[in-house]
Structures are given as C-alpha cells and as structure tokens.
TILOLUM-751278 format. One line per 5 residues: their letters; for each residue x, y, z of C-alpha. Coordinates in Angstrom, 2 decimals. Each point is the difference from the previous one (the first is absolute). Layout:
# TILOLUM-751278
a = X/Y/Z | ...;
This chain:
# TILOLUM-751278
xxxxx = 133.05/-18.28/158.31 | 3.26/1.33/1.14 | 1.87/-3.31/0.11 | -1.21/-0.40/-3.72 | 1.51/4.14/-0.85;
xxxxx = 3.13/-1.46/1.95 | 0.18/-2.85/-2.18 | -0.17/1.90/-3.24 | 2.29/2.47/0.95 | 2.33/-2.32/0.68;
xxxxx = -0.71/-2.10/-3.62 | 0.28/3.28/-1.53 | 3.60/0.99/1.40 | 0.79/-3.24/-0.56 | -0.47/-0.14/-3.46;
xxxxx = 1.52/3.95/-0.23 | 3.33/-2.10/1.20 | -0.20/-3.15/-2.72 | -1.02/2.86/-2.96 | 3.22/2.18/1.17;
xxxxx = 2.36/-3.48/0.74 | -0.89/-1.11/-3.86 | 0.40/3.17/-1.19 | 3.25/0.15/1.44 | 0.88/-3.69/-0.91;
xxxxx = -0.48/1.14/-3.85 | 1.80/2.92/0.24 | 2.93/-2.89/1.32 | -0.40/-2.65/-2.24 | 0.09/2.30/-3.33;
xxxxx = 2.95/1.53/1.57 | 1.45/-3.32/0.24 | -0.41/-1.16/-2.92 | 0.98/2.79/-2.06 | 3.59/0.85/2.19;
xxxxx = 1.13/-3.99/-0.79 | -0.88/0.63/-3.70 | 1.69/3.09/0.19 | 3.26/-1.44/1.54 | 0.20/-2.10/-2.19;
xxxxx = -0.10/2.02/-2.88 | 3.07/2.26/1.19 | 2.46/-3.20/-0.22 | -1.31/-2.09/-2.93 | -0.58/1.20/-3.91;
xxxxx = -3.23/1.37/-1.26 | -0.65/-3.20/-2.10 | 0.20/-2.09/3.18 | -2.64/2.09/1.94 | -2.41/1.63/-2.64;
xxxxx = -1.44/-4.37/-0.45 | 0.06/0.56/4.62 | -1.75/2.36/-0.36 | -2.68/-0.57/-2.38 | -0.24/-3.97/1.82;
xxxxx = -1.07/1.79/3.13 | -2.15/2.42/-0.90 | -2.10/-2.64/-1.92 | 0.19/-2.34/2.37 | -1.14/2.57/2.75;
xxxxx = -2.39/1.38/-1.64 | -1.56/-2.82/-2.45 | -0.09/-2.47/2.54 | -2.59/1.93/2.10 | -2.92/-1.22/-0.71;
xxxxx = 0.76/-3.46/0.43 | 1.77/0.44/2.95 | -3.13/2.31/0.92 | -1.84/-3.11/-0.48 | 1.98/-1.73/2.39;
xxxxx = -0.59/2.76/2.63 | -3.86/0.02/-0.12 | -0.02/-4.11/0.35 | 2.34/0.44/2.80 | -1.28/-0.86/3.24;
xxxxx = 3.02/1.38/2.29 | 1.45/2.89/-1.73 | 2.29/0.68/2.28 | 2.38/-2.74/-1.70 | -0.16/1.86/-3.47;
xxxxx = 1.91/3.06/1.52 | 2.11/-2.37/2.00 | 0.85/-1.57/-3.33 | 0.84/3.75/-1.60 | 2.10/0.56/2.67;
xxxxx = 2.48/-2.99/-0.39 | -0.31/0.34/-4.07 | 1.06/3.40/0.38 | 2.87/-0.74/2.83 | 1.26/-2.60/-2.14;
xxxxx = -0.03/2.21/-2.86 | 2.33/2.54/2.03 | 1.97/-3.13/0.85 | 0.31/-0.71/-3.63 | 0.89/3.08/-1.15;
xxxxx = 3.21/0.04/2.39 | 1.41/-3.25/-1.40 | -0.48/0.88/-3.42 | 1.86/3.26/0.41 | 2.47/-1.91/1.87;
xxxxx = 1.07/-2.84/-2.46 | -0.09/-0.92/-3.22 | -3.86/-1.24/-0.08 | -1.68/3.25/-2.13 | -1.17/-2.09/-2.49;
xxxxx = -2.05/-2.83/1.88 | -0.26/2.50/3.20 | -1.53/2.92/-1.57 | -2.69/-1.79/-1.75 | -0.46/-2.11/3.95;
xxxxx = -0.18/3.98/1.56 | -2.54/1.36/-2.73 | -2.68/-3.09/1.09 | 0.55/0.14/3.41 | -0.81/3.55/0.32;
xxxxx = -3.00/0.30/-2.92 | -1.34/-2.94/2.02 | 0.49/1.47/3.46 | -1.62/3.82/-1.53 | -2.62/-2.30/-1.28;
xxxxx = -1.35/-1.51/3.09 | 0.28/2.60/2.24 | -2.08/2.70/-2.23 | -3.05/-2.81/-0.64 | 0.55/-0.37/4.05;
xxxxx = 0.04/3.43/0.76 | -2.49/0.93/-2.46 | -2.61/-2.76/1.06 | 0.81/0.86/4.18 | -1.08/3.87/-0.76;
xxxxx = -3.09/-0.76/-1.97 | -1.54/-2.30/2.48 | 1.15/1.37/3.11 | -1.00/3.60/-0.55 | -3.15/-1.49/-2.35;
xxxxx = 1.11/1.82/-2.87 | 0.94/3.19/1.23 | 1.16/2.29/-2.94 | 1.87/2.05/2.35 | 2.19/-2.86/1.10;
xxxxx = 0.28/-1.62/-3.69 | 1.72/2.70/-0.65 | 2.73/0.49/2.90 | 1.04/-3.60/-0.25 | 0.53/0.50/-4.16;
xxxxx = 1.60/3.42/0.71 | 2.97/-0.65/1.58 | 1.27/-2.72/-2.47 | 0.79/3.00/-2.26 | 2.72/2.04/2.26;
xxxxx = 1.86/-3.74/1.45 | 0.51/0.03/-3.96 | 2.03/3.15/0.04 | 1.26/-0.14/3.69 | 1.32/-3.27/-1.64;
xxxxx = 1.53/1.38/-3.45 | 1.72/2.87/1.72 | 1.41/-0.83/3.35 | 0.73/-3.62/-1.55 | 2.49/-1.83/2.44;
xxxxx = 0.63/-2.65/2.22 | -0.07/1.54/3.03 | -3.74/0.90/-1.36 | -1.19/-3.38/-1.48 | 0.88/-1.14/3.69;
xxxxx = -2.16/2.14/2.05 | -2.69/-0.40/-2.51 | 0.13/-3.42/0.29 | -0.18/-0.07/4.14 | -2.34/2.56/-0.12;
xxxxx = -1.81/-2.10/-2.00 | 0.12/-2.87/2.19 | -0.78/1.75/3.21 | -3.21/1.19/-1.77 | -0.80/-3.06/-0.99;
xxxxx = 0.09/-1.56/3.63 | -2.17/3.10/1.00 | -2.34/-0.71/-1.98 | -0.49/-3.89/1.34 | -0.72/1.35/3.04;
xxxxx = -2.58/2.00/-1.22 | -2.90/-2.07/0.87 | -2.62/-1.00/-2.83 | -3.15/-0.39/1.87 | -0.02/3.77/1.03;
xxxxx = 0.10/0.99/-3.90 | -3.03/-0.18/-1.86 | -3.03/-2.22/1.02 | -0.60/-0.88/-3.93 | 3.99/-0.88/-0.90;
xxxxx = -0.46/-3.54/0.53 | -3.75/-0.26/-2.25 | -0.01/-0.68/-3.60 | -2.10/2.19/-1.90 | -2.24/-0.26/-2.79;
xxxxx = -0.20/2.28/-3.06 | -2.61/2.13/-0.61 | 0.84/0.47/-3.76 | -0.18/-2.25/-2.40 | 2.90/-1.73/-2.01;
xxxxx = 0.03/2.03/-2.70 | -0.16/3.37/1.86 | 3.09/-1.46/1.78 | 1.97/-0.83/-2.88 | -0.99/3.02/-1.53;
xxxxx = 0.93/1.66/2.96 | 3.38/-1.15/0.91 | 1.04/0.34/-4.29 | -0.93/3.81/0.26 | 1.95/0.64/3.33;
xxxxx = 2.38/-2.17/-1.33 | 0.56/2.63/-3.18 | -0.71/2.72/2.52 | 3.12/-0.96/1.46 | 2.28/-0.34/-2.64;
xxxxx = -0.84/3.18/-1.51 | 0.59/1.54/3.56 | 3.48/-1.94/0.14 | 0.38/1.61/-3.76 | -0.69/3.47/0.93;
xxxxx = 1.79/-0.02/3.07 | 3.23/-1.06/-2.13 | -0.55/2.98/-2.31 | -0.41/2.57/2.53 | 3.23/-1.40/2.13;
xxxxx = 2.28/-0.72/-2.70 | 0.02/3.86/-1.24 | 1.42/0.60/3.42 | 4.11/-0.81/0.33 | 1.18/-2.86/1.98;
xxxxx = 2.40/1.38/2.52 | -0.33/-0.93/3.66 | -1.86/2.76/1.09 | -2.59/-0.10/-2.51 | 0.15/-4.02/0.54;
xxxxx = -1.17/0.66/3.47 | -2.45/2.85/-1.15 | -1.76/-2.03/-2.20 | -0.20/-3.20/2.19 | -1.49/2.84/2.85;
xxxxx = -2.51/1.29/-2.54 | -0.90/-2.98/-0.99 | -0.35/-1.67/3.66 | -2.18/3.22/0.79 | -2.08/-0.22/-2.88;
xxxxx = -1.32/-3.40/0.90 | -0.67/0.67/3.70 | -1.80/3.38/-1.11 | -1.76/-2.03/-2.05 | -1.69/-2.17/2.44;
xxxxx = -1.34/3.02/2.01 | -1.00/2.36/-2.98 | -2.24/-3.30/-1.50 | -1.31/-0.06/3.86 | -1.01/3.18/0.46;
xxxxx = -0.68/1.50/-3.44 | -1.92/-3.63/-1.27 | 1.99/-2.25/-2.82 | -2.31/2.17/-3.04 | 0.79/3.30/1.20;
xxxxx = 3.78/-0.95/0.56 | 0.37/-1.38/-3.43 | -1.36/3.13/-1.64 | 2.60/1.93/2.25 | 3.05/-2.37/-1.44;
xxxxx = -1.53/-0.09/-3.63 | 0.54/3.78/0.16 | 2.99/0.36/1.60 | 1.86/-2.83/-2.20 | -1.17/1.69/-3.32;
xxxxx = 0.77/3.46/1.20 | 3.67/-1.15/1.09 | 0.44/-1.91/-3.13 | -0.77/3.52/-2.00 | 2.65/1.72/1.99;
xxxxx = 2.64/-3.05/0.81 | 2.84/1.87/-2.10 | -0.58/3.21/1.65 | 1.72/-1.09/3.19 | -0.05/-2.83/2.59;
xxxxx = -2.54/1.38/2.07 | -2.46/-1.57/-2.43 | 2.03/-3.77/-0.41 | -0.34/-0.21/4.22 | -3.86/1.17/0.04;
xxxxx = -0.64/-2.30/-2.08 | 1.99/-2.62/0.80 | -1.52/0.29/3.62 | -3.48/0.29/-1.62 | 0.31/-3.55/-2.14;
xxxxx = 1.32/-1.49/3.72 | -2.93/1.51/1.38 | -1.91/-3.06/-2.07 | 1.69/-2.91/1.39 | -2.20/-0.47/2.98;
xxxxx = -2.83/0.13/-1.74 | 0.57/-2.55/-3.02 | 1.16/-2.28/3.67 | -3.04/0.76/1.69 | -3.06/-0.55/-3.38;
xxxxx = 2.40/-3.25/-0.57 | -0.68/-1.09/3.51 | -3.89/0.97/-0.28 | -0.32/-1.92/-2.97 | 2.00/-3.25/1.57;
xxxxx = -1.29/-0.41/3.31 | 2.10/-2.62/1.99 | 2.70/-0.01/-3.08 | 1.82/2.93/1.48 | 3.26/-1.44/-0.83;
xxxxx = -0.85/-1.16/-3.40 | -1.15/3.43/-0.70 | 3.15/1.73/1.47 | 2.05/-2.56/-2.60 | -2.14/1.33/-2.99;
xxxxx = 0.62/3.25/0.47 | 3.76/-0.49/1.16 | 0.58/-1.83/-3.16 | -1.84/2.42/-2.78 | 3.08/2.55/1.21;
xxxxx = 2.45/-1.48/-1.92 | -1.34/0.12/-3.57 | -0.82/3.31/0.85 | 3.43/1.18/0.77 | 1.17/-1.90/-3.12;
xxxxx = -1.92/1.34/-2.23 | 1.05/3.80/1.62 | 3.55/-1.48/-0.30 | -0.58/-1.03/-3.75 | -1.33/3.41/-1.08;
C-alpha cells in the first residue's frame, strides 16, 4: 500500500513537471515565432510582410488538424517535438540570412513555412501530451493553452535578437528536459486506444458546435481587445489578461462544474458588453471572461474524441482563424 501512494505521488509530480515544461515550451515557441515575424517587418515594406504574415498564420493554424492526425497515429511522439524544434531553429536561421542579403523575396515566403509548420507540430504535440498524460485534466488544458497568449506579446514588444536567441535555447533546453522525462511513469492509459462511447453523429455534431463555439469566442475576444490601444504596455496587459483568463478558466470549470461556470461567463460577457464604452475595466473583464472558455471547448473536444486528442486540439486551433477574420472584417 505505501509503495503504491509512493508510486503515485511520484506519477503525479511527475506529470506537475511535463504540464508546467509544455506550458512553458508554448509560451517559447509563440514567442518565437512572432519576434522573427516581427523583425522582419521593421526592415522590409508592408506589402512584403502583410502575404508573411497571413502564410503563417494559416499554415499554423489550418494545418492542425492534419498534423493533429499525425500526432494521435504517432507511436513515439517524442520525434514530433524534436521535429518542431529544428523547423523552428531553422526558421530563426532563415530569418538571419534573409535580413542579411538580398533573398526577401524567396526567403520570406521559406521563413513563414518553416515557422507555421514548426507552431503547428508542437501545439498538436503539446496539446495531445497534456490530454493523455494528465487524462484530461481541465485544470492542466488550460495552463498549457494559457501561456501561448503572453510569448505573443513578450514577443511583439521586447522584439530583438538578443530575445529570439534565448527563446530559442530556452527552447531547446526544454525540449531535452522533457526527453528525459520518462513515459512509463505518466499515465497507465497513454499508450491504450480508446473507444467512443457516442455515436458518429453525436461526434460530428459535437466537434461542428465547439467548432462555432470557438470561433465566436475568437470573434468576441477580437471585439473586446481591439477597443483597447495597442501600445506596449497595454500589448503586454492584454496578452497577461488573456494568459490569466485561460488558466482561471481551467480551475473555475473544476471547482464551480462546466454548467454553473458557463452561466457565470454568459453573465459577465453580456454585462461587459453593455458597459464596454464606459471604460476599460469592462473590455479586460470580459476579455478575461471569454479566455475563461478556452479550456473548456479543449476539454468537451477531448471527451467527445477519445484517443484523437491531437486531432481535436487541430479542430479547435484551426476554427480561430475565421473567427478573427471575420472580427477583422467587421
């Protein structure tokens, strides 16, 4: 009896370290990805890097769910983040040639696909090694998702090379930690395939609605932030709010139950949508109450796709972008 207590103590702390090592990973790998883009934007013209720009973010994000795919068929994951790693080094690579010579207009394009395809990978990876390790814990869902948000605007604001840099080793270095994070002390049920207990149709219907649930989240998120100004302080604000929305977000759905929380947001988002030109107050409540949602969407998406945990990180990821577009259009 105690030698079995000993042993799940130690799975437990042991998968405390991989949720807070991912977490930190996609804090890094946002951050990355955003502070090349950025560089390159201060040295070439906006018609060069608005088509960057709008190649990686696609790429990124619409090529989740098949590289989600990829991840749940994946025997040895473990080469999925080693494969993020050296897309995204590369990328960083690229980035410094192209702003060294004459090479913007095949190099940019080359930098945009490495990185969308290194952001790619890692999220499915990251996504698909929380949801099985921690067997679907809402609480960690939502710490690995939240930190994306602020390597965004650590990114944006304090973009440099000097930065990129010790993103990028600090990236690596995580990345060899977790190796040597051994995989038979995480959960017993990681390696089992399991079977649906809905029906197809449930599960289409399912994903669809979380699916819209998502991009109306990704909609009203871009309302409430883009009443706010963009300097650097309110850059970093907003990434922070939004970072702490998410992780709250996980914990609130834990303790209060996913119904009772969802009341709680409905009334919070309406009430700061009332008031949103009466201050800022209301834009950060309720841009920290819409965040609040993101685990949860993760975590019904998961329940619904047992043993697809990547593909159903890729849906999601992917129903962002019309989203934001369709924010962006109005």
């Amino acid at each position: 009896m105690e030698y079995s207590r000993s042993m799940d103590k130690n799975n437990k702390i042991i998968i405390q370290q991989l949720t807070g090592l991912c977490a930190l990973m996609h804090l890094l790998v946002d951050g990355i990805c955003i502070c090349c883009l950025y560089l390159m934007a201060s040295q070439f013209s906006a018609a060069h890097i608005v088509g960057i720009f709008i190649t990686y973010n696609v790429l990124a994000f619409m090529s989740q769910p098949f590289t989600g795919m990829w991840a749940d068929r994946l025997e040895r994951k473990h080469w999925m983040l080693l494969a993020s790693v050296l897309l995204l080094t590369l990328a960083v690579l690229a980035t410094s040639v192209v702003m060294s010579m004459e090479w913007q207009t095949f190099g940019m394009p080359v930098v945009a696909v490495l990185l969308g395809a290194g952001n790619s990978l890692f999220h499915v990876w990251g996504g698909k090694q929380i949801a099985v390790s921690t067997r679907n814990d809402i609480r960690a869902l939502g710490a690995f998702v939240a930190t994306g948000a602020f390597g965004l605007a650590l990114g944006a604001v304090f973009c440099s090379w000097p930065l990129l840099y010790l993103f990028l080793l600090s990236l690596c270095l995580l990345a060899i930690a977790r190796l040597h994070i051994g995989d038979s002390a995480l959960s017993a049920d990681s390696s089992e395939v399991v079977k649906s207990r809905f029906g197809a149709t449930f599960v289409l219907v399912s994903v669809i609605a979380l699916m819209v649930a998502v991009m109306m989240r990704s909609f009203v998120s871009e309302s409430f932030s883009g009443g706010l100004p963009k300097n650097s302080e309110m850059v970093l604000l907003i990434g922070l709010v939004s970072m702490l929305g998410k992780m709250a977000g996980g914990w609130i759905a834990h303790w209060a139950g996913i119904v009772r929380m969802i009341v709680m947001i409905l009334i919070v988002l309406v009430a700061c949508f009332l008031f949103r030109n009466q201050g800022m107050v209301a834009l950060f409540l309720g841009m920290f109450a819409v965040n609040c949602t993101m685990p949860v969407t993760l975590y019904l998406a998961n329940v619904v796709l047992p043993g697809r945990e990547g593909l159903a990180f890729g849906l999601l990821a992917a129903a962002l972008i019309p989203g934001y577009l369709f924010a962006f259009v109005l």
